[in-house]
N, C-alpha and C positions, 0 to 999 in steps of 0.2 A: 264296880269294875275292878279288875285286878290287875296285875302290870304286864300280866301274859294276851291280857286283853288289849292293850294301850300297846302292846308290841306288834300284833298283827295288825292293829291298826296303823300303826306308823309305820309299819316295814310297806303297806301299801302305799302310804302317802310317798314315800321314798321311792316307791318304783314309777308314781305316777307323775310328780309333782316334785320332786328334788332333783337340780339343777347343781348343784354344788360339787359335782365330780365323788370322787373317793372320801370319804370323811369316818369318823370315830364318835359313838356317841353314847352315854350313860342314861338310860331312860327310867324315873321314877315318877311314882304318881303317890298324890298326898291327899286324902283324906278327912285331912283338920284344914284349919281357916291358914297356917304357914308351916312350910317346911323344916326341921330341920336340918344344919349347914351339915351335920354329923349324919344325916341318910346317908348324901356320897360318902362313901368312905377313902380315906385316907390313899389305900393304893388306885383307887379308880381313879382319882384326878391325879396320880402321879402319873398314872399307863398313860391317860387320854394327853397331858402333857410330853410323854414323851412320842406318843403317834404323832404331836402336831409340831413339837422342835426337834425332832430325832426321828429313828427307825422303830420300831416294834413288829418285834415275831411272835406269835402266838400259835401255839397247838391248839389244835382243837379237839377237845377229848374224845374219847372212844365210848360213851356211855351212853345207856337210852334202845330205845329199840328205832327210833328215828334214823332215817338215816343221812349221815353229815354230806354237806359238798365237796368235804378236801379235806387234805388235811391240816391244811395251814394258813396262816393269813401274815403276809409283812404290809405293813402300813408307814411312810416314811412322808414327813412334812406334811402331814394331812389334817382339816379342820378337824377340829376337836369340839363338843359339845356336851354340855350336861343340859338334856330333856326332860322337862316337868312338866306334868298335869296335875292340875288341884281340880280334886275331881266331886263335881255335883253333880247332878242326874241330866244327862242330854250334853256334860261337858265336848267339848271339839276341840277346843285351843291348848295350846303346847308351846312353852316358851322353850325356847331353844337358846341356852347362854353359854359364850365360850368358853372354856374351861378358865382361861388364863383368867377372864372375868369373874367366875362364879368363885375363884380361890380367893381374888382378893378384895371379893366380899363378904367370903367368911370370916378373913382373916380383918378386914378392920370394920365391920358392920356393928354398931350398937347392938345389933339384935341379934340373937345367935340363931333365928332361922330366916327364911325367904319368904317372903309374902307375894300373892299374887300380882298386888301394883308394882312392888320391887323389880320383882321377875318381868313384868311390859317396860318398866326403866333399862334395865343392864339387858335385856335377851330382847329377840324377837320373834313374834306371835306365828304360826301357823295353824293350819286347820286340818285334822285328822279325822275322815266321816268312820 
């Protein structure tokens, strides 16, 4: 599975199944036995921090033969999330962790990446068919 894969997947689970109103969220999928803290990068937990304690405007670019819904998105005081699949063959579950959480268990985790039990400790589980 690839993350473009685990995105239409979850964009459905989202239209069917998420209740949580308006929210921001960074979705990766891992491959090995733990994540590393350094996938998200640096400005993605900054943006998803400032969507959930601040405003954020975002363009949306003009590229692709796709075509976009708009051309903008503002996002102000809204959940914030970094999504993860560790992915085995038939995988469904997606820990869902809040940003504010996921930083500052990078920042003082003994392990410099996220393992699957971790990730059911600090996030919680959903299922994406």
């Amino acid at each position: 599975m690839k993350e473009r894969d685990l995105q239409t997947r979850f964009n459905a689970w989202l239209r069917n199944r998420w209740q949580g109103g308006s929210a921001a969220f960074e979705l990766k999928i891992c491959h090995e036995e733990s994540m590393p803290f350094s996938e998200v990068k640096e400005h993605q937990v900054r943006n998803l921090q400032i969507a959930k304690h601040g405003s954020l405007a975002y363009k949306i670019p003009d590229v692709g033969m796709d075509q976009k819904p708009f051309d903008c998105i503002f996002l102000d005081k809204v959940p914030a999330y970094v999504a993860v699949m560790f992915h085995k063959r038939g995988e469904k579950r997606v820990y869902l962790i809040d940003v504010d959480i996921f930083a500052l268990e990078a920042e003082t985790s003994a392990r410099r990446s996220l393992t699957p039990l971790r990730a059911s400790q600090i996030g919680q589980v959903v299922i994406v068919e």
